[in-house]
C-alpha positions in Angstrom: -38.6 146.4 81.5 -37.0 143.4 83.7 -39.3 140.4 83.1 -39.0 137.1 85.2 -40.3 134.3 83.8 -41.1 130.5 85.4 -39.4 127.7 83.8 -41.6 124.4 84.5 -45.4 124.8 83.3 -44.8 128.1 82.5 -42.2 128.1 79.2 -42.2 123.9 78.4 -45.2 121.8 79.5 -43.2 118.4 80.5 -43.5 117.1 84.6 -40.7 117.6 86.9 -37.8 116.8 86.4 -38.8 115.9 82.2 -38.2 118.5 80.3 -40.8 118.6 77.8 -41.9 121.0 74.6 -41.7 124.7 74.7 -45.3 126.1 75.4 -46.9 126.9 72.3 -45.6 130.4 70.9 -43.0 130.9 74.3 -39.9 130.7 72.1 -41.3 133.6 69.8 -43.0 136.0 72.1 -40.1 136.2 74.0 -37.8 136.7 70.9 -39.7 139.7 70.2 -39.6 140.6 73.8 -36.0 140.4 73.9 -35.7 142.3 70.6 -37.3 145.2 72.0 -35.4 145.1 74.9 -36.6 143.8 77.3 -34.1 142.0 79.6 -35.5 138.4 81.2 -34.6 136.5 83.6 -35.4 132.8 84.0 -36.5 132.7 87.3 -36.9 128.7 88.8 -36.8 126.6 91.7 -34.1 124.6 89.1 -30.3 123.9 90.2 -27.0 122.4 89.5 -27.6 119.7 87.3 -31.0 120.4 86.7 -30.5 124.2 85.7 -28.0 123.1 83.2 -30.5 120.7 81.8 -32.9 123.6 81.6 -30.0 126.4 80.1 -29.0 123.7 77.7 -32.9 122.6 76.9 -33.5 126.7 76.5 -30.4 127.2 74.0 -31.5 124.3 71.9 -35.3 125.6 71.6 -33.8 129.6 71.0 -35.3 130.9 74.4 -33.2 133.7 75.2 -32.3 135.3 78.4 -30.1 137.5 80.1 -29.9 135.4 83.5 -31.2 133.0 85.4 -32.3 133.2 89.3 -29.6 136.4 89.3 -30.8 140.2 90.2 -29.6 142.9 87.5 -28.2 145.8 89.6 -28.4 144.1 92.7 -25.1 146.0 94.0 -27.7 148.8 94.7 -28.5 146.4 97.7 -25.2 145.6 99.1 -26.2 141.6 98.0 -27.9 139.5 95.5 -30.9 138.4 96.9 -32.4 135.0 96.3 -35.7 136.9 95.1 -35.6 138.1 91.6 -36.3 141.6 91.6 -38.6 142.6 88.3 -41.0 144.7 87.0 -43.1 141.8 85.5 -43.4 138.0 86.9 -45.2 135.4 84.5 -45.9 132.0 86.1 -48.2 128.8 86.0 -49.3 129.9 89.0 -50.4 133.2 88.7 -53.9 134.2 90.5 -56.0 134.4 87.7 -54.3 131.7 86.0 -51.6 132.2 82.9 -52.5 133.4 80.1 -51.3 132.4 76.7 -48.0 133.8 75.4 -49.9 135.8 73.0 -51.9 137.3 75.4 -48.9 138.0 77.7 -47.2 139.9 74.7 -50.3 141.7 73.9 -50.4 142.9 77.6 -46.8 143.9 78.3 -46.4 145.9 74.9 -50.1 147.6 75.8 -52.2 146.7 73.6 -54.7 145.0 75.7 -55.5 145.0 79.5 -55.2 142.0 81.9 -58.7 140.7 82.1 -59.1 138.0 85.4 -62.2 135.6 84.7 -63.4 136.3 88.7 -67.0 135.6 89.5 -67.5 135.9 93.2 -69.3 132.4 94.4 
C-alpha cells in the first residue's frame, strides 16, 4: 500500500518553519509500517532548504521513507505530477481530525475501523 504522510503537525508538533519533536509513537508506527511493506511517501508543502531541514530532521529521529513529494510509477502518466498519488493520505488536517499514530496503525493493518466523532448540530 502507498501511504502519504504530512510532515508539519502531522509527524513532529513544532510551528512553521521550527522543527519540533516527532509526534508521540510516529517514528515507530511507521517503522512497522515500512517493515511490512508499505512504501511512504513524505508528502509536504516543504522545499529546498526547508525539505532538507526536514529529510535531515527525519534521518536523525529514524523516520523512514521511500520519497518525498515524488509519485512511485508515475511514468504510467507520461509525467510526475505535483499531487502524490496513494492509496492512503494521513494529515493534521484530515475531516474528522487525525487520529493518533496508534490508531492509524490499528486502522491501516485492519484491526479497527475508522470511527468520525460527527454529531449533526
Amino acid at each position: 500500500m502507498i501511504i502519504a504522510v504530512d510532515f508539519d503537525k502531522t509527524i513532529h508538533n513544532g510551528e512553521w518553519p521550527a522543527l519540533g519533536s516527532p509526534v508521540p509513537y510516529v517514528a515507530d508506527v511507521l517503522q512497522r509500517l515500512s517493515a511490512e511493506g508499505h512504501y511512504i511517501i513524505i508528502w509536504t508543502c516543504r522545499e529546498g532548504k526547508y525539505q532538507t531541514d526536514m529529510t535531515n530532521w527525519l534521518i536523525a529521529h529514524e523516520i523512514p521513507f521511500n520519497r518525498i513529494n515524488d509519485n512511485i510509477d508515475w511514468e504510467q502518466y507520461g509525467y510526475n505530477a505535483r499531487k502524490v498519488n496513494a492509496d492512503i493520505y494521513i494529515d493534521d488536517r484530515n475531516l474528522g481530525g487525525l487520529p493518533t499514530w496508534n490508531e492509524i496503525y490499528d486502522i491501516i493493518s485492519g484491526g479497527v475501523k475508522p470511527v468520525w466523532n460527527y454529531t449533526k448540530e
